[in-house]
TIMAR-544081 format. One line per 4 residues: number of its first residue (from 1); their letters; for each residue x, y, z of N, C-alpha, C, O. Coordinates in nm, 4 decimals, always signed. Atoms other than C-alpha are relative to their C-alpha. Layout:
NUM	a	X/Y/Z/X/Y/Z/X/Y/Z/X/Y/Z; ...
//
This chain:
1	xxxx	+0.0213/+0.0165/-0.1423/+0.1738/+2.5798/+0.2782/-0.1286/-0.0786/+0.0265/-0.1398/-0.1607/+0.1176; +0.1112/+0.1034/-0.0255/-0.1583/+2.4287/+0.2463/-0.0376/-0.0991/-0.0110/-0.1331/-0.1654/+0.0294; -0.0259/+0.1695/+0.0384/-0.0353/+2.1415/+0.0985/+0.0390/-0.1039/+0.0746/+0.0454/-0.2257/+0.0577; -0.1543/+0.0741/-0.0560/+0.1897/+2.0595/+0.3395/-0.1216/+0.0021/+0.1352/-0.1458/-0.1093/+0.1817
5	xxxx	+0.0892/-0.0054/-0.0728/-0.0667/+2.1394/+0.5855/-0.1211/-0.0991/+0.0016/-0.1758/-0.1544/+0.0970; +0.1605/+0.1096/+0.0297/-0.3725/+1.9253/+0.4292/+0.1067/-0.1975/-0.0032/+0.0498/-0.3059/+0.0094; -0.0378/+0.1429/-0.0098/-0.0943/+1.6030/+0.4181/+0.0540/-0.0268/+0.1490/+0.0609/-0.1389/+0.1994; -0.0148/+0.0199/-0.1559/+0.0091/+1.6676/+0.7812/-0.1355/-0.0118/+0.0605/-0.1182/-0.0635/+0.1708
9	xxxx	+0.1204/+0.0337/-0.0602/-0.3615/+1.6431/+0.8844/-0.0383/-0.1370/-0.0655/-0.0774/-0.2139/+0.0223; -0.0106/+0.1215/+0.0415/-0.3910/+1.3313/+0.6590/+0.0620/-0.0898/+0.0681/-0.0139/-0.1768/+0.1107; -0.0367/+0.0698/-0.0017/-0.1066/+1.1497/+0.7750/-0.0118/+0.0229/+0.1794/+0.0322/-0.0711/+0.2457; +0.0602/+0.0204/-0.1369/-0.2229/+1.2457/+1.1512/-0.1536/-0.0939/-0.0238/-0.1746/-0.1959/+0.0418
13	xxxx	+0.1054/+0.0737/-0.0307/-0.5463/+1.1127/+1.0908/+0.0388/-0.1328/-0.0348/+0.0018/-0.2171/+0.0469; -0.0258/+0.1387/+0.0146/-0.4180/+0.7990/+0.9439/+0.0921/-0.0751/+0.1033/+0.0934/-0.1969/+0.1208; -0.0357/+0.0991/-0.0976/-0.1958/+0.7400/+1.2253/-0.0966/+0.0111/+0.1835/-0.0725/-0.0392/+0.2933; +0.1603/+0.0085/-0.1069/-0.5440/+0.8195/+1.4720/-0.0737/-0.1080/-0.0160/-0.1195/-0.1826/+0.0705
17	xxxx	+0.1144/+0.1700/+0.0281/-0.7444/+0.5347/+1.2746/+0.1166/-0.0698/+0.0635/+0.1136/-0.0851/+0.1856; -0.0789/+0.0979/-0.0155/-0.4188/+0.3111/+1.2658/-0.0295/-0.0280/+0.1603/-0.0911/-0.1324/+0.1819; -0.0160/-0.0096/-0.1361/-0.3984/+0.3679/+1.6712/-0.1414/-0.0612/+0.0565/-0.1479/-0.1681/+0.1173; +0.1101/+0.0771/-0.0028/-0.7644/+0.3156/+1.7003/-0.0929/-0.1196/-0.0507/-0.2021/-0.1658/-0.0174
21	xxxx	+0.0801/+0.1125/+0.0260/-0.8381/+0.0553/+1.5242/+0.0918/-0.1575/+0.1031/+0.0477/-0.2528/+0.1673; -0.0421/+0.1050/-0.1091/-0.5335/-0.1468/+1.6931/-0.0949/-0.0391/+0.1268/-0.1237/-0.1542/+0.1594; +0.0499/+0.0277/-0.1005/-0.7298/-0.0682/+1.9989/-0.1750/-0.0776/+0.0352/-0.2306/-0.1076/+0.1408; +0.1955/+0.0151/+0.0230/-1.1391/-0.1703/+1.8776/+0.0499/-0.1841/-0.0623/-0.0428/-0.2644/-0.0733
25	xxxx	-0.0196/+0.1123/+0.0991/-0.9490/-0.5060/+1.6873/-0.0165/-0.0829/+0.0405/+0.0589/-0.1103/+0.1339; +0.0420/+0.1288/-0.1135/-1.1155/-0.8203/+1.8048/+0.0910/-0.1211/-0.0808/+0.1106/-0.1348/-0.2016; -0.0970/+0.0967/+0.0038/-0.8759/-1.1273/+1.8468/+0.1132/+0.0520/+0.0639/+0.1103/+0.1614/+0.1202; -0.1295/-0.0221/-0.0747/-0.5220/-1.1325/+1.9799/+0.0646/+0.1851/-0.0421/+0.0353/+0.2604/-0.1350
29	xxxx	-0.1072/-0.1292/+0.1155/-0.2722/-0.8051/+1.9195/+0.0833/-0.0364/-0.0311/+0.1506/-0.1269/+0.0182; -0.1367/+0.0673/+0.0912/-0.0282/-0.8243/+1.6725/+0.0814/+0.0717/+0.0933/+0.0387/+0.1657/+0.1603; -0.1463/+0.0161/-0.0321/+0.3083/-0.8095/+1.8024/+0.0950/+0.0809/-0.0503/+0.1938/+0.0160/-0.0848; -0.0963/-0.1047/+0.1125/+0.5084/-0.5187/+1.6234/-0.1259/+0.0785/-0.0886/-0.2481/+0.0735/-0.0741
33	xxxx	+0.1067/-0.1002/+0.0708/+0.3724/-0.2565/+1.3538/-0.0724/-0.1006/-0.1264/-0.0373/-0.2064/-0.1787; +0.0539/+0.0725/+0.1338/+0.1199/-0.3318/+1.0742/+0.0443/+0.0571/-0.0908/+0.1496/+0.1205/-0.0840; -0.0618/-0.0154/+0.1489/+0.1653/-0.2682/+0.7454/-0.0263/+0.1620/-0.0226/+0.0254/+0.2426/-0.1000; +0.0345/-0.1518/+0.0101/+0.0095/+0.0573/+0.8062/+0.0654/+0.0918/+0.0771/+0.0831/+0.2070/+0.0376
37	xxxx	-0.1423/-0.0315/-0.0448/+0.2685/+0.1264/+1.0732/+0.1210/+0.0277/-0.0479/+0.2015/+0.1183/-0.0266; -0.1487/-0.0917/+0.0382/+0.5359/+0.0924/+0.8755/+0.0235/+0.0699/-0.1246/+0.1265/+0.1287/-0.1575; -0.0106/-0.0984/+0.1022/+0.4287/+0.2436/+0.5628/+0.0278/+0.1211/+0.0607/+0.1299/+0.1800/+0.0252; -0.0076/-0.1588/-0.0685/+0.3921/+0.5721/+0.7775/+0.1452/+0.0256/+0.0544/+0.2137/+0.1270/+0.0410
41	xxxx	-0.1459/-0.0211/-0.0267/+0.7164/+0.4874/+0.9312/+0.1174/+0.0458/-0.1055/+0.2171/+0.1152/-0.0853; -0.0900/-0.0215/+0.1633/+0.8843/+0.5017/+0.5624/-0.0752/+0.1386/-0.0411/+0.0061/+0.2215/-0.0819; +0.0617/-0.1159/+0.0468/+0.6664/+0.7838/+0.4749/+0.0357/+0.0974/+0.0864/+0.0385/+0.2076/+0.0318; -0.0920/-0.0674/-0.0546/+0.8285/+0.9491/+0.7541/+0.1280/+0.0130/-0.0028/+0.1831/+0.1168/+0.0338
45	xxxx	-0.1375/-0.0207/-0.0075/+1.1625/+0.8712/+0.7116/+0.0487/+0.0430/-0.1372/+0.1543/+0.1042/-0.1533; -0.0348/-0.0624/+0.1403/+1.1410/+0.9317/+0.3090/-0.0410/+0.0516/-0.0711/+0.0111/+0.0957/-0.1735; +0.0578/-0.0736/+0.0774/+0.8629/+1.0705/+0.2228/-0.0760/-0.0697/-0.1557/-0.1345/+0.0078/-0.2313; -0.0182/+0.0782/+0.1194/+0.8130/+0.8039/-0.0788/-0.1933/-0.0649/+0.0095/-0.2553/-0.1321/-0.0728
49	xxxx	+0.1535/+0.0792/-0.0250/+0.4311/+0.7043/+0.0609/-0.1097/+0.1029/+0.0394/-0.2100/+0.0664/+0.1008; +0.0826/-0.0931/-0.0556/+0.2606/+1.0357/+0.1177/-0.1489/-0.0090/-0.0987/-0.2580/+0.0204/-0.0499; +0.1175/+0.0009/+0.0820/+0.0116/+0.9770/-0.2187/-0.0848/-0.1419/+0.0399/-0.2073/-0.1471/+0.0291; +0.0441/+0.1481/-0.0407/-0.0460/+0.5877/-0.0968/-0.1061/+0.0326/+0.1337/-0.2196/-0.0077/+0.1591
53	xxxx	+0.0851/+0.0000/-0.1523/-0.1464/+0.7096/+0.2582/-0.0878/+0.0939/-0.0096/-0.1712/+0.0961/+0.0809; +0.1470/-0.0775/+0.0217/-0.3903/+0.9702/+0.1351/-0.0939/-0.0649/-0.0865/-0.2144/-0.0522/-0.0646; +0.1115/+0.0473/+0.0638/-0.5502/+0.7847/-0.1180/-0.0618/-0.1337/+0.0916/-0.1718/-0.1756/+0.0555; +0.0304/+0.0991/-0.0716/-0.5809/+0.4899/+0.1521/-0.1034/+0.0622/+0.1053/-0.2031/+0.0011/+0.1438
57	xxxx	+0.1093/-0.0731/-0.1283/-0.7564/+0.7596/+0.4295/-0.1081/+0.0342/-0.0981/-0.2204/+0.0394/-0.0480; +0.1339/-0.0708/+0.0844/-0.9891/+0.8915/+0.1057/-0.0747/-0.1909/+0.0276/-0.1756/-0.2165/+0.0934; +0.1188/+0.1340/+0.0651/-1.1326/+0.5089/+0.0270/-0.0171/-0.0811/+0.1563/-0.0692/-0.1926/+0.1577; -0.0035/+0.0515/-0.1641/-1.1166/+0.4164/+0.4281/+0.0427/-0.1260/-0.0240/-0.0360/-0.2192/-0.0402
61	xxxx	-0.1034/+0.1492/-0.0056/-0.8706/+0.1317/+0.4066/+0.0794/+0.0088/+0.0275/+0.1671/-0.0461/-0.0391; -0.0825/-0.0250/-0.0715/-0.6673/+0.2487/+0.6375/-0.0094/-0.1103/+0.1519/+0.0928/-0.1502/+0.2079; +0.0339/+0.0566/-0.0654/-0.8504/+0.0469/+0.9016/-0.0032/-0.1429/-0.0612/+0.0868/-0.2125/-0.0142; +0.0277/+0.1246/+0.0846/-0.9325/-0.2625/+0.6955/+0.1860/-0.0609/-0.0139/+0.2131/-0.1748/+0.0240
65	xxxx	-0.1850/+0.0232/+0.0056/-0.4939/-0.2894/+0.6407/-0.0046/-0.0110/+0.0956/+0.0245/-0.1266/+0.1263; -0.0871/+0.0454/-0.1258/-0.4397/-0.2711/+0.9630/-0.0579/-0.0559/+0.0987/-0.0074/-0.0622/+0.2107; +0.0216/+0.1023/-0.0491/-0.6536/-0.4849/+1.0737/-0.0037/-0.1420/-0.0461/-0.0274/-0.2243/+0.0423; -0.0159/+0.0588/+0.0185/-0.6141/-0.7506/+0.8340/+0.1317/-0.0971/+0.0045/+0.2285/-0.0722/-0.0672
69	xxxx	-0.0888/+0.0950/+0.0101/-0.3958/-1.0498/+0.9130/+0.0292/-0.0851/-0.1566/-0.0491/-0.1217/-0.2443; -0.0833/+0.0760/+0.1406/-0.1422/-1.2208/+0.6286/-0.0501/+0.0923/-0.1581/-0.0913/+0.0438/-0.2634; -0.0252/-0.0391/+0.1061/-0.1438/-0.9446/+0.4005/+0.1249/+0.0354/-0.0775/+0.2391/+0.0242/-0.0327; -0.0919/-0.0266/+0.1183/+0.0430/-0.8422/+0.0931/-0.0133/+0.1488/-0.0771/-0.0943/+0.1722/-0.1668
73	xxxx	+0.0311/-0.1634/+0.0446/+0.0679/-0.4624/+0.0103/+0.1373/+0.0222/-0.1542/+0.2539/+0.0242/-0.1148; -0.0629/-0.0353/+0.0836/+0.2556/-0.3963/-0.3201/+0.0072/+0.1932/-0.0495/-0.0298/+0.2373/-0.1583; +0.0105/-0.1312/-0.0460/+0.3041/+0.0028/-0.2194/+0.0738/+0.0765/-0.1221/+0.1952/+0.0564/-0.1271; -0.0766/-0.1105/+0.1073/+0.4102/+0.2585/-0.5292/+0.0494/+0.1010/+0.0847/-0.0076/+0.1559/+0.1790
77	xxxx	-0.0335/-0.1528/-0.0229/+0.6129/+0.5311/-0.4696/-0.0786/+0.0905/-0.0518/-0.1590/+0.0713/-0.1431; +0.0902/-0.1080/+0.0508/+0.4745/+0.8773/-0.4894/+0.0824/+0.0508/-0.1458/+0.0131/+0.1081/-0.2298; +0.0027/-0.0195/+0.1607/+0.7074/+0.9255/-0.8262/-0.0600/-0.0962/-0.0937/-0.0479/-0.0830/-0.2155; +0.0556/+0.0860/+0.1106/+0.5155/+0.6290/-0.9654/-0.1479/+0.1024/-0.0120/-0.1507/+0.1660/-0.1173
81	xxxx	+0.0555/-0.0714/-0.0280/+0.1963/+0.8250/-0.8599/+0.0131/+0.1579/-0.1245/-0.0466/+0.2071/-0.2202; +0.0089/-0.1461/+0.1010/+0.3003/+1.1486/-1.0131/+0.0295/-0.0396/-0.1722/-0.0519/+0.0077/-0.2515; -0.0103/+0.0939/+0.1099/+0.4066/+0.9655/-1.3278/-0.1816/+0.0063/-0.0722/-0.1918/-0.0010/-0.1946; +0.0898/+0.0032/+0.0120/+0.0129/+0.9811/-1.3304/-0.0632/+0.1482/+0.0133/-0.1841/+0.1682/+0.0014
85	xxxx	+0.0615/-0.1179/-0.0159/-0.0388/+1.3256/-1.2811/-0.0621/+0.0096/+0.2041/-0.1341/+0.0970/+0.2524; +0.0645/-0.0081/-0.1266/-0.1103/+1.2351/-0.8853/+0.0806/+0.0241/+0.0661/+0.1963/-0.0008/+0.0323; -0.0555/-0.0069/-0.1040/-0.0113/+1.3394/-0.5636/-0.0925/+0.0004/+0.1173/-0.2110/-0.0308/+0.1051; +0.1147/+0.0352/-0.1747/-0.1719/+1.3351/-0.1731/-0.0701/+0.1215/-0.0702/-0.1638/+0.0719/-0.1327
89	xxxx	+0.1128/-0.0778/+0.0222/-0.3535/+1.6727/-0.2850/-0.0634/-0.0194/-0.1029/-0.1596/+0.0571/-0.0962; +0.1144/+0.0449/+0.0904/-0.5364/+1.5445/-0.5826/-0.0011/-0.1073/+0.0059/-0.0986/-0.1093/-0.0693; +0.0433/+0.1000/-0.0155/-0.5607/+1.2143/-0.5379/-0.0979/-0.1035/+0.0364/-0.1197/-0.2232/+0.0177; +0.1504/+0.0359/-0.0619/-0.8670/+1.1969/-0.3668/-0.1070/+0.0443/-0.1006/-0.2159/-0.0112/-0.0865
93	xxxx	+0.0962/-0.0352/+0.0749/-1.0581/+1.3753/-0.6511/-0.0173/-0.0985/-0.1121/-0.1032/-0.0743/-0.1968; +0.0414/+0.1209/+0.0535/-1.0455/+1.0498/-0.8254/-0.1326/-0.0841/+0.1006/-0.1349/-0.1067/+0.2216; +0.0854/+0.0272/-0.1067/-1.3849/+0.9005/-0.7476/+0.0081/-0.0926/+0.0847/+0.0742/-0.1791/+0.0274; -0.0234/+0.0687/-0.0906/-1.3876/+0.6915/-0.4391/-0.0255/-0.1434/-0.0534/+0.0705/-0.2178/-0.0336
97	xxxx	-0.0059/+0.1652/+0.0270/-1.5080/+0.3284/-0.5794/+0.1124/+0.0319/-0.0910/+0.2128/+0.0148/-0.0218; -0.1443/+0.0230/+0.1374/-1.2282/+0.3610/-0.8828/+0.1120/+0.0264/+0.0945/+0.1806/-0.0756/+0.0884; -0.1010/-0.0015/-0.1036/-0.9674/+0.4607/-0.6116/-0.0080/-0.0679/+0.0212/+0.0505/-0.1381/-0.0613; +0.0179/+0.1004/-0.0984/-1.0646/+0.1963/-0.3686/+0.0498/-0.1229/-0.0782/+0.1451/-0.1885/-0.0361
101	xxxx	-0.0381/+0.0585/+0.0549/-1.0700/-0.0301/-0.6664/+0.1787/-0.0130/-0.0290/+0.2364/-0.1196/-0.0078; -0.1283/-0.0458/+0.0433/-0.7097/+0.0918/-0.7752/+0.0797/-0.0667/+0.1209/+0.1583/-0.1586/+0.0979; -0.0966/+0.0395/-0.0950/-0.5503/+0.0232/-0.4573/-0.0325/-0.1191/+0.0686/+0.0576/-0.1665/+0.1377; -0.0305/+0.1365/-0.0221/-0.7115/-0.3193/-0.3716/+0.0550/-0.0817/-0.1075/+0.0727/-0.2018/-0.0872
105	xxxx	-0.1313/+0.0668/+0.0798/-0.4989/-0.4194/-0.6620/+0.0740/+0.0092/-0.0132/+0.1231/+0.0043/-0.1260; -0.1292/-0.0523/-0.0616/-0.2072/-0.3295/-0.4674/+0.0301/-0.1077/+0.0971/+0.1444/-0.1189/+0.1413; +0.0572/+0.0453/-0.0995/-0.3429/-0.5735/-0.2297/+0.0099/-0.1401/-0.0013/-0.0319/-0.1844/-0.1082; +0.0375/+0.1381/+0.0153/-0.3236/-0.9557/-0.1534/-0.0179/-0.0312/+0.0896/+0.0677/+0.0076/+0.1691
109	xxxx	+0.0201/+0.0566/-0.1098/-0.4807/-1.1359/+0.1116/+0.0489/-0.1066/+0.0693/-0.0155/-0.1891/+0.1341; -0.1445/+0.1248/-0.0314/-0.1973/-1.3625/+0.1989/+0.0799/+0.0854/+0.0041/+0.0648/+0.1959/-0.0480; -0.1540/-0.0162/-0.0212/+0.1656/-1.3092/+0.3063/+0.0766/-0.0419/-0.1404/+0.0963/-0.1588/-0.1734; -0.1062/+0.1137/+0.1374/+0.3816/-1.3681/-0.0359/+0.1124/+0.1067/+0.0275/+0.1045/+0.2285/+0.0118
113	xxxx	-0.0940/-0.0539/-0.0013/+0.7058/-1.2902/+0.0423/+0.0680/+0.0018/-0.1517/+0.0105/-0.0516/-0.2466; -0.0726/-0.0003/+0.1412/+0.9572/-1.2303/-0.2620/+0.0333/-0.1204/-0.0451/+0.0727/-0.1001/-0.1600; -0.0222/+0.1129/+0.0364/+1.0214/-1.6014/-0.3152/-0.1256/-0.0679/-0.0216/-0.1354/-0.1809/-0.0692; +0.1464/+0.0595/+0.0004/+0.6531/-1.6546/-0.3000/-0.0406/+0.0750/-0.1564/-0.1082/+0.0183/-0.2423
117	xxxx	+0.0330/-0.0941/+0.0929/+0.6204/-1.3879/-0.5586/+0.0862/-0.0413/-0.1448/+0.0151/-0.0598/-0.2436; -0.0499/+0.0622/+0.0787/+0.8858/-1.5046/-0.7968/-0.0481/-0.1476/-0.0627/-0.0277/-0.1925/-0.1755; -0.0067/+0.1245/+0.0201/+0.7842/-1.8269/-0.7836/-0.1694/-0.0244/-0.0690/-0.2167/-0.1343/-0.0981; +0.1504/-0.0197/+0.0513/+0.4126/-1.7320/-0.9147/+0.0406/+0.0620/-0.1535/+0.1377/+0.1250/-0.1954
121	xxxx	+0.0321/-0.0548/+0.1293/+0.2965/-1.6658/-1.2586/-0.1083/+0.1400/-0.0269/-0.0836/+0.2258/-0.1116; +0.0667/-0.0515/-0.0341/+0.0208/-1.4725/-1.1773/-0.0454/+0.0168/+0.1527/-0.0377/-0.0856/+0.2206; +0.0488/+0.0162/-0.1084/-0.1191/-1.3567/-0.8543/-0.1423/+0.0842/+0.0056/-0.1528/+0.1840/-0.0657; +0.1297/-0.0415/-0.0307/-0.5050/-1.2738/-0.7291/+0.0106/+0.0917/+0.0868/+0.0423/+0.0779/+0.2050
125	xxxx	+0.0046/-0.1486/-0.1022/-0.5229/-0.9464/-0.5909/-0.1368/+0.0608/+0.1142/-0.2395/+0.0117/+0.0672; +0.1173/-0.0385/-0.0562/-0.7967/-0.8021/-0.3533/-0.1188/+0.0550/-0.0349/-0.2175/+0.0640/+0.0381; +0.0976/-0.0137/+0.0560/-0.9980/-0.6781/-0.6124/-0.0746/-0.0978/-0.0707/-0.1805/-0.0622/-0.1224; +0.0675/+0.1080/+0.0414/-1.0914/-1.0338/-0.7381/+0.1296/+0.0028/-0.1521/+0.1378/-0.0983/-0.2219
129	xxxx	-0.0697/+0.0180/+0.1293/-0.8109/-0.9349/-1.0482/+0.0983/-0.0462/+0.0169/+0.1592/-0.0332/+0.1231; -0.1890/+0.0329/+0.0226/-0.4718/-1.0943/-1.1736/+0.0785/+0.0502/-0.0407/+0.0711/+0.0744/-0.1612; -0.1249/-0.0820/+0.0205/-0.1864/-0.9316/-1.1831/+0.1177/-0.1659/-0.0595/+0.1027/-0.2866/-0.0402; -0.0780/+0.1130/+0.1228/+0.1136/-1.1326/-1.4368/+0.1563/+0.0442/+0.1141/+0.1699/+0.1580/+0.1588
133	xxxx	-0.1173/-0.0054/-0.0188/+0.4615/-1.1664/-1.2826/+0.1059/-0.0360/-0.0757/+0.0921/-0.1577/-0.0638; -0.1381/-0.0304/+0.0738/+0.7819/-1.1619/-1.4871/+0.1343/+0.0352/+0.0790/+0.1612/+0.1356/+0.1450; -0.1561/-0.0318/-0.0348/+1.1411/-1.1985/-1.3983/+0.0969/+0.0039/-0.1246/+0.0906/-0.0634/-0.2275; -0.0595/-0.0445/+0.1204/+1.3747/-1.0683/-1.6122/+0.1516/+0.0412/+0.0299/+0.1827/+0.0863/+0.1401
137	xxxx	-0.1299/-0.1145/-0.0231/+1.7452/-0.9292/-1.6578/+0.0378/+0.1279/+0.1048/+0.1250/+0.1784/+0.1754; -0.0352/-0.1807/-0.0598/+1.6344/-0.6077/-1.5584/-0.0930/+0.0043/+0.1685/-0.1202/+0.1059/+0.2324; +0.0266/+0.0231/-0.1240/+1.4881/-0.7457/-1.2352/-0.1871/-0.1222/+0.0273/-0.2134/-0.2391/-0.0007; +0.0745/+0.1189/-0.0378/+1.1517/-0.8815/-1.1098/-0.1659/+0.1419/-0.0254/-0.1595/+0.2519/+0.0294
141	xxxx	+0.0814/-0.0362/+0.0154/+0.7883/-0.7421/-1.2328/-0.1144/+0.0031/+0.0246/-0.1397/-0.1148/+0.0493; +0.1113/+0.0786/-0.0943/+0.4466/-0.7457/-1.1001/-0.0868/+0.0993/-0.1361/-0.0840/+0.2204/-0.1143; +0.0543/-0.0600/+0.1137/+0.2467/-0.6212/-1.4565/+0.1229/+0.0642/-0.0521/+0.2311/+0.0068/-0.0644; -0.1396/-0.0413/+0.0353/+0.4793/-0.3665/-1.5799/+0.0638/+0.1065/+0.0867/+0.1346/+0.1993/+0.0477
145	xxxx	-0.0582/-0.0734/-0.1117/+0.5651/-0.2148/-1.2587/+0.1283/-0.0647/+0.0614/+0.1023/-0.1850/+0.0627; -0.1402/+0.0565/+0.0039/+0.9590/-0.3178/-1.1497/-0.0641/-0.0004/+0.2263/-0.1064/+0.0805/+0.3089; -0.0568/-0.0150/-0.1558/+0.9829/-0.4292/-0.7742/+0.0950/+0.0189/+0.0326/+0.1811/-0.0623/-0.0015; -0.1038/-0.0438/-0.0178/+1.2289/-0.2296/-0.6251/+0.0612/-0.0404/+0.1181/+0.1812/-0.0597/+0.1376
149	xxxx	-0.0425/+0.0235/-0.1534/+1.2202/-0.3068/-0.2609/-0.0984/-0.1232/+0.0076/-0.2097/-0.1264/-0.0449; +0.0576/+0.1209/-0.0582/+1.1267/-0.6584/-0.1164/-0.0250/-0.0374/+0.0989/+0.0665/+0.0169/+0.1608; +0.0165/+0.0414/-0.1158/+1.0161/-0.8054/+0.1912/+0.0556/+0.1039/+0.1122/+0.1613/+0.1163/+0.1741; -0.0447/-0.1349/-0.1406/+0.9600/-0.4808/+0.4376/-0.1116/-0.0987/+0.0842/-0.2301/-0.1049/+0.0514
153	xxxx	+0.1168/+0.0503/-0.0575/+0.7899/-0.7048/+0.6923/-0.0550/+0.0875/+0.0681/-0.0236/+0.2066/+0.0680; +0.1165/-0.0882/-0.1173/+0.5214/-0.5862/+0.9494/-0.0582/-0.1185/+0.0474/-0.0596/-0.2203/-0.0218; +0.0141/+0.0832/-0.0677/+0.3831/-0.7806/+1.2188/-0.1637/-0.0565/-0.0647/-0.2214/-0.1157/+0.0265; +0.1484/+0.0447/+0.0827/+0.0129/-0.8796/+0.9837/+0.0492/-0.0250/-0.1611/-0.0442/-0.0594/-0.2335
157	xxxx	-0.0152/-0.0300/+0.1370/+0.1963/-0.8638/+0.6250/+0.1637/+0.0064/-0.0450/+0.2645/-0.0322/+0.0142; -0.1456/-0.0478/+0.0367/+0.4892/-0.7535/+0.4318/-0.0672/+0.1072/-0.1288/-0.1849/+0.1043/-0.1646; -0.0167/-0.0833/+0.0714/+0.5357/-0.4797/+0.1803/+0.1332/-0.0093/-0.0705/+0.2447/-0.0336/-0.0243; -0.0939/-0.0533/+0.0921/+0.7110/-0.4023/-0.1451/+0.0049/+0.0416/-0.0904/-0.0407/-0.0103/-0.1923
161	xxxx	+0.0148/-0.1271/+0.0737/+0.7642/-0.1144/-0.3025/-0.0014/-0.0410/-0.1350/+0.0555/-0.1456/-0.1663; -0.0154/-0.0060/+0.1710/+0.7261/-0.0871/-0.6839/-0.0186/+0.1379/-0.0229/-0.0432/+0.2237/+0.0618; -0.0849/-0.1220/+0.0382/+0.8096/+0.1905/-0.8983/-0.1447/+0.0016/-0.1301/-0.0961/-0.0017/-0.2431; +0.1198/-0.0099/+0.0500/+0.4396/+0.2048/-1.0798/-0.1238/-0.0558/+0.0491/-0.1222/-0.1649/+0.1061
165	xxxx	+0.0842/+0.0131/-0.0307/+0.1185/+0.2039/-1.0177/-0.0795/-0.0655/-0.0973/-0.1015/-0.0223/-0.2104; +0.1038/+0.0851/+0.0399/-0.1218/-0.0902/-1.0896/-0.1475/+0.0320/-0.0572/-0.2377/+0.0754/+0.0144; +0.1237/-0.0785/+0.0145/-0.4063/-0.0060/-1.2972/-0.0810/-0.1264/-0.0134/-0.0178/-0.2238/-0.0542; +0.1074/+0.1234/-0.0092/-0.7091/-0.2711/-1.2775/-0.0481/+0.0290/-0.1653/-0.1348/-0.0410/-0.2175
//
């Protein structure tokens, strides 16, 4: 119960920043949800983003996503996550720069849709590192994490899921 309790106060506060930062965000408003919109939206409807959106409220880059224009979120499921021994209630006891690190190499500061992504050998991630891309038989790779889902747009970005988590 307290679990369930400490990720329902999480994923309220993350959609409190999200809400407030739309409203503090200097320049135009985007036009539809951000990327942080519709992760939460999927994390509501499946549950598949509850370790992503807590470790994003621990390293405060919850605001920073959703206010950045032409990003690129490469989002793990929470069984890639547990795969690691993680979930939203421990996930934060990883220390905050190595988190933060961890998940801006989830991260690209550009729009690359899946044809953008295929069509790369490597791509530069938000932590200054490269991540290797591979297409293969058994589908399409971003290190040795499988992209499962492609081009979830959002009105600043797009998102797509992979089925492991990126280690820097």
């Amino acid at each position: 119960m307290k679990k369930q309790f400490t990720l329902l106060l999480m994923v309220l506060l993350l959609a409190l920043l999200a809400t407030t930062s739309q409203a503090f965000a200097k320049g135009p408003a985007q036009s539809g949800p951000s990327v942080v919109d519709v992760a939460l939206e999927i994390n509501a409807q499946t549950g598949e983003f509850s370790t992503l959106i807590a470790a994003a409220v621990c390293t405060n880059l919850v605001v920073p996503l959703d206010r950045k224009p032409g990003v690129t979120v490469f989002a793990p499921t929470d069984a890639a996550f547990a795969e690691l021994g993680l979930d939203a209630s421990n996930v934060c006891d990883i220390p905050r720069k190595t988190l933060s690190n961890i998940l801006r190499y989830h991260i690209v500061n550009r729009t690359l849709l899946s044809g953008d992504v295929v069509a790369s050998d490597t791509i530069r991630m938000a932590n200054g590192q490269l991540t290797d891309i591979s297409v293969t038989d058994e589908g399409v790779f971003i290190n040795d994490a499988q992209i499962v889902v492609v081009d979830v747009l959002a009105a600043n970005g797009v998102i797509h899921v992979i089925d492991g988590v990126l280690l820097p």
